[in-house]
Structure formats: C-alpha cells, structure tokens
C-alpha positions as CSV (number, residue, x, y, z in Angstrom):
1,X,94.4,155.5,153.8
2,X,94.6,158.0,156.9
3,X,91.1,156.9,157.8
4,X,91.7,153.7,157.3
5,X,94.4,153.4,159.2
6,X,92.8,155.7,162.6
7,X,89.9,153.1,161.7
8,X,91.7,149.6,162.2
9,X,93.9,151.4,164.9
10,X,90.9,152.3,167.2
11,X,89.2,148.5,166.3
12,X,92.3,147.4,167.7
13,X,92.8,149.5,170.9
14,X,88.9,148.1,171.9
15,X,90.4,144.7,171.1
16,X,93.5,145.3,173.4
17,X,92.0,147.7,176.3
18,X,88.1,146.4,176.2
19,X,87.1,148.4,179.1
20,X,88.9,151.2,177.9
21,X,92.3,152.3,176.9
22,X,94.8,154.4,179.6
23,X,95.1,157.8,178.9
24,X,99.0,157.5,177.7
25,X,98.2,155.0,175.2
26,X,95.6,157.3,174.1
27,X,98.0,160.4,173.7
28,X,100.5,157.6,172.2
29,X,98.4,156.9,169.4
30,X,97.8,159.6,168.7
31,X,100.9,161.4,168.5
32,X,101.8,158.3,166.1
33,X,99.1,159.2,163.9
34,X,100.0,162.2,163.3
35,X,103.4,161.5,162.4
36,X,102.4,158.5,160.3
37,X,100.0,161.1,158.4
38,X,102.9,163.6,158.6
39,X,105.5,161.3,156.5
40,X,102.7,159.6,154.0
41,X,103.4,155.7,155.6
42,X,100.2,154.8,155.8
43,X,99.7,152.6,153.0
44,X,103.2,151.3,155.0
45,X,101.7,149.9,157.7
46,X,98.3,149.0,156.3
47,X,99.7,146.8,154.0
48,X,102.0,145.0,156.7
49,X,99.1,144.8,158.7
50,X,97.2,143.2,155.9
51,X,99.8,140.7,156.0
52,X,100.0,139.9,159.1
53,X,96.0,139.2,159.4
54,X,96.6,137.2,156.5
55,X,99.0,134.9,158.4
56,X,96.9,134.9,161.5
57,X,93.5,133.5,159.4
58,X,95.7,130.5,158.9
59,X,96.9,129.9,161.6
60,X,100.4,130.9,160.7
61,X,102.7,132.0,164.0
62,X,104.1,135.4,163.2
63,X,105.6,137.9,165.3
64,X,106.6,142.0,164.6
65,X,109.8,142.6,165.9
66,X,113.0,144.9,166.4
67,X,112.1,149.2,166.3
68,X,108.6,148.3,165.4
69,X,107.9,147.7,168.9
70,X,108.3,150.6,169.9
71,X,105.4,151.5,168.2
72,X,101.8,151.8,169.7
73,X,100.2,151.6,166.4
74,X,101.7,148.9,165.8
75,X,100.4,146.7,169.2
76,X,97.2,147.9,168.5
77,X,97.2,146.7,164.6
78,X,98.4,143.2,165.7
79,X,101.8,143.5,164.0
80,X,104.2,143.2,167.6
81,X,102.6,142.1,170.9
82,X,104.6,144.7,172.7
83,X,101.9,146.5,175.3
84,X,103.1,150.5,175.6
85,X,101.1,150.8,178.7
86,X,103.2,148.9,180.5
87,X,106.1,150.3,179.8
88,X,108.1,153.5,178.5
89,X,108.8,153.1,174.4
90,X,110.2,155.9,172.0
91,X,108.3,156.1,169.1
92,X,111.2,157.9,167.4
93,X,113.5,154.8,167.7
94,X,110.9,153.6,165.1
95,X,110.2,156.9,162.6
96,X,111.6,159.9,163.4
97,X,111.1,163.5,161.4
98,X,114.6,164.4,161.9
99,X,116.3,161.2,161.4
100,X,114.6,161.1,157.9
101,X,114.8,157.3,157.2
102,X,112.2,154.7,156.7
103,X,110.2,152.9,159.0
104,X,111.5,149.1,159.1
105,X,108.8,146.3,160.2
106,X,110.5,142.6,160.8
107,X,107.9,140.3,161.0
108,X,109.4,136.1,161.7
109,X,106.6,133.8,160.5
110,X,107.2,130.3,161.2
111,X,109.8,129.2,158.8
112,X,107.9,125.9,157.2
113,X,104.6,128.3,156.4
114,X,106.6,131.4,155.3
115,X,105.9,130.6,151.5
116,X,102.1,130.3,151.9
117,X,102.7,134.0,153.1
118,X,105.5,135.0,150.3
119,X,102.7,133.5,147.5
120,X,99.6,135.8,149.7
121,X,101.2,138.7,148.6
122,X,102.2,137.4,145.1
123,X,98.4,136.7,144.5
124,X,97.2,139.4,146.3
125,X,99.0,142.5,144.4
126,X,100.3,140.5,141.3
127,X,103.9,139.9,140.0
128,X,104.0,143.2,138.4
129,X,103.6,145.2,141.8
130,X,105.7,142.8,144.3
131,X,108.9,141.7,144.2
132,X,111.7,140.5,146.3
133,X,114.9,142.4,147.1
134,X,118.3,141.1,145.8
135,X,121.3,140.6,147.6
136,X,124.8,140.7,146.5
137,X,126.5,137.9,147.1
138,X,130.4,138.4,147.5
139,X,133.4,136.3,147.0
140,X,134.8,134.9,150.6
141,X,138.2,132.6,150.4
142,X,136.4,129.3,149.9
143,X,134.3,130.1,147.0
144,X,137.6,132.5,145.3
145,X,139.3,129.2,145.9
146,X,136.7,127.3,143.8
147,X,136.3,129.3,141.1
148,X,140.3,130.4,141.1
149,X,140.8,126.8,141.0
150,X,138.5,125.7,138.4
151,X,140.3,128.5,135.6
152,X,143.3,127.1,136.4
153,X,142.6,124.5,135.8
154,X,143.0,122.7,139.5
155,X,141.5,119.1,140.2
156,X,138.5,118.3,142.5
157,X,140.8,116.7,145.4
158,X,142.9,119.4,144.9
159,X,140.2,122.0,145.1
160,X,138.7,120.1,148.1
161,X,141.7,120.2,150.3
162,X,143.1,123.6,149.6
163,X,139.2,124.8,150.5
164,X,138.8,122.8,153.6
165,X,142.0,122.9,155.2
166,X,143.4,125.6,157.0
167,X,146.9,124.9,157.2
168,X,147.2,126.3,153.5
169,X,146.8,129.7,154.6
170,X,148.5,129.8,158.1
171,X,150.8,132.8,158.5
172,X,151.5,135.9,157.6
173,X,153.8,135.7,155.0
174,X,152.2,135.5,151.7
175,X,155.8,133.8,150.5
176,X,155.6,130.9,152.9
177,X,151.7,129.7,151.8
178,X,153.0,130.3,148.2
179,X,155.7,127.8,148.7
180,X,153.2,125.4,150.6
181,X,151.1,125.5,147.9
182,X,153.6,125.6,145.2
183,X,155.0,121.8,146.7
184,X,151.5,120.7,147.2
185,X,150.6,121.2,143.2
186,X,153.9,120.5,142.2
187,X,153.8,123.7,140.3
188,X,155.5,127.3,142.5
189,X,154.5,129.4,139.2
190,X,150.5,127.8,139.3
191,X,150.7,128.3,143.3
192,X,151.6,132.2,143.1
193,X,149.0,132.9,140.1
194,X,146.0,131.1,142.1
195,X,147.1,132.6,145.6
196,X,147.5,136.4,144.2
197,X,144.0,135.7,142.4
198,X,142.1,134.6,145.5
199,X,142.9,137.3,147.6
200,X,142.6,139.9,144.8
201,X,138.6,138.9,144.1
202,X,137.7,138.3,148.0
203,X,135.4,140.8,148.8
204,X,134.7,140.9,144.7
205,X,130.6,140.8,143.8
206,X,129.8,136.9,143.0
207,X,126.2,136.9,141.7
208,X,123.0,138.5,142.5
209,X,120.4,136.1,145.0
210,X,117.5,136.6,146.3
211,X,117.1,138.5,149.8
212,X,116.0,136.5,152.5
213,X,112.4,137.9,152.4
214,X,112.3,142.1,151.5
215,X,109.5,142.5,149.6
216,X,108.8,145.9,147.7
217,X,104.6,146.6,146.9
218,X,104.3,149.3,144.3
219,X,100.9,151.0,143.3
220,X,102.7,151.1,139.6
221,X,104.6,148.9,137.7
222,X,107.3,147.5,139.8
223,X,109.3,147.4,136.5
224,X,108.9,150.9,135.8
225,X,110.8,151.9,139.1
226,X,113.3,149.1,139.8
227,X,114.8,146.7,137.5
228,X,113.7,143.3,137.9
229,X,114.1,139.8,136.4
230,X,112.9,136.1,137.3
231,X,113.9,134.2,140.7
232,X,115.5,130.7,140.1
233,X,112.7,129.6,142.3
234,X,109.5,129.4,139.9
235,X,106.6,132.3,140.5
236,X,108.9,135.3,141.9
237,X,110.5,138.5,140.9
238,X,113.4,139.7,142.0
239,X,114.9,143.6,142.1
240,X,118.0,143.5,140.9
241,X,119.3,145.9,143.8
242,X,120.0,144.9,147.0
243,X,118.8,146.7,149.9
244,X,121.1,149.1,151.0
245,X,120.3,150.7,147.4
246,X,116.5,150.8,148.1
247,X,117.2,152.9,151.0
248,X,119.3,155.2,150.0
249,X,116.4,156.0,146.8
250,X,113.7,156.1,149.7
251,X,112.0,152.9,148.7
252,X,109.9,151.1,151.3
253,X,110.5,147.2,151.5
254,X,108.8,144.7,154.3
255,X,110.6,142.3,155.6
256,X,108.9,139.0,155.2
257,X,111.3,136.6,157.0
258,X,111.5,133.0,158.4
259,X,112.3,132.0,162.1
260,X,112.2,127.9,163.0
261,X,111.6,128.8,166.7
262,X,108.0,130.1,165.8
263,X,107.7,126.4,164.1
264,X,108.8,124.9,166.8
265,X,106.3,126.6,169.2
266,X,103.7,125.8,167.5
267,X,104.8,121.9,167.3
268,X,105.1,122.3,170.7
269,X,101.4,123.1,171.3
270,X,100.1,120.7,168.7
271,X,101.8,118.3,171.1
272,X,100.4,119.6,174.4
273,X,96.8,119.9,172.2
274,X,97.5,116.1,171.5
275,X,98.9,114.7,174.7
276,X,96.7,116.5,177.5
C-alpha cells in the first residue's frame, strides 16, 4: 500500500507540475508520506482516491473538500483541487501525530449521480465489507407532538394544529400553555399529560436512519466488527452506530455526500456545450 500510494502520488505530481514540481511541494509530499506511512492510512486514502477516479471516468462532478485540502497528497491524487504551491497549508489541520484522530475526506458529488457512486463501492467491495453509517434520529417538538398525540389518542386536525402553530407554546409558563391547550381539547387533565410527555421525550432517541453518505470499507467481515442490518432503501447495509461512536473505537469512515450545486454546474455547461 505504501508503494502504491508514493506510486499514484508521483503519477500525479507529473500530472499537476509537468515541467517539474517546486521544491516545497516536493518536501510537502514528502513529509506527508511519511506521516501517512507513520499512522497506517494508506489503504485510507487509496481507496478514497479509487473513488474518486471512479466518479471522474463517468463523468460524475466531485469535489474533496474541508481539512483535506490542506493536504498535498491529496491535490496530487485528484481528491481536492487545492494547489499547495500557491499557497501556505498545514498538513496537521488534516492528520496530526499528536492530535491522534482520524483523517476525514468530504468528497460532494453531484447530488443526482451520487448513487451510481454509492452502488461503485457496493459492487466493488461487496455488501459484506461496505456499509453505511447510522444516524440517530432524535425526538424535536413536532414529531414528540405526533407521536404524544397519537397514544393519546388526539385527532389528525388536532395533531395538525397543535404541530404547526406556534401560539400553543408561547411563554414561559408551562401553566398558561397547559390551560391553552386544556380549552383547545376540551380536556385540562389530557392537556397536562400530553404537554409534560412532549417535553420529557424531546431530545429522546426516535429511530435509527441512515447517515447521509459515511461509508465504512473493511478488509473482514463488516459484520464481524460492527453491527449491521438492512437499509429501507433496497441493496444497502447499514451500521447500526452512528458516527460519533465510530470515532471514538478508531474506525475510518468516508464521507460519500451529495451537493446540488455540482449538478447544477454541470447543467450549466451542458447548456453552454449546447448553446455556443
């Protein structure tokens, strides 16, 4: 992988610098390298730059972003279009010996093409070594309203306007929205069950979903490491932990996300392609 890596790294740097690469980008590389090497993320960033090529054979708009560009190797894999030699960038901002966390890659691809990506890496490593993060989604006041509502038994329209307006929960005294409430159902008692109950699960876990696009690539089993189960959306895994558990066991994800202003750019020179 170290090889590897030093070998697509240098391809790159004759693709970026063709008459040769300045002497700081040389002693940036380097140094990243080393460090890379250092912490074992090679595989890291060989299989985000894997993905990214991917993307770029069909013509799929995708851009590295956030820390990452901060990082030489990076420029010169194709991941972030950032060019260090022409300007100063702290590798550590990216991976950092001391700091002792992960390195995180964001790459956008263009929202309406994101899923030939997300079924790339499906195909390419198999079900049983991919797998999407989970997130945990959390009661907020219109959905403890909903479900509140629903156990007690609560009408639609009734539901409906105590979710969308307001005016139910003006103030500060939990008394007065009790007895606005109270005359709206015609019930006080109902009222100060329902309003206690809402505010006691906001903030509650709801359900587990699927993260917006942090992927995990194992060389094992993905199910002997994480637990996993099937996404509602046919032809995924999911971990059921969310991120913030991933890191603190150490385990790498990628960040596979969707942006509609890289769609849009590229509409915008289909257009120009069409129209000049």
């Amino acid at each position: 992988a170290t090889t590897y890596l030093r070998h697509l790294t240098e391809k790159g740097i004759r693709k970026r610098w063709p008459s040769g690469e300045p002497l700081r980008v040389k002693e940036l590389v380097n140094h990243e390298l080393r460090l890379i090497e250092e912490l074992n993320y090679e595989g890291f960033f060989l299989t985000v730059e894997d993905i990214v090529s991917f993307a770029k054979s069909r013509g799929i708009f995708c851009q590295g972003r956030g820390s990452a560009a901060n990082s030489a190797v990076c420029y010169c894999l194709g991941i972030t279009e950032v060019d260090p030699s022409t300007m100063e960038m702290l590798f550590e901002r990216f991976i950092s010996k001391e700091r002792d966390e992960p390195p995180d890659i964001d790459v956008d691809f263009e929202h309406e093409r994101r899923e030939e990506v997300i079924q790339y890496i499906y195909s390419r490593y198999g079900r049983k070594y991919a797998a999407l993060a989970a997130t945990v989604v959390t009661y907020r006041r219109k959905s403890a309203i909903r479900d509140v509502g629903k156990v007690l038994g609560l009408q639609s329209h009734q539901l409906k306007s105590l979710r969308m307006n307001g005016e139910w929960w003006e103030g500060e005294n939990p008394e007065d929205r009790i007895s606005k409430i109270g005359r709206f159902l015609s019930n006080r008692g109902k009222a100060e069950i329902f309003l206690r109950r809402v505010e006691e699960i906001i903030g509650f876990p709801r359900h587990l979903s699927q993260h917006v696009g942090g992927f995990v690539i194992s060389d094992s089993w993905i199910s002997e490491i994480v637990p996993i189960e099937n996404a509602a959306m046919p032809e995924r895994t999911v971990i059921q932990w969310d991120k913030n558990d991933l890191e603190v066991l150490g385990i790498l994800k990628f960040d596979c996300l969707a942006l509609g202003m890289l769609t849009a750019i590229r509409k915008s020179f289909e257009l120009i392609e069409r129209f000049d």
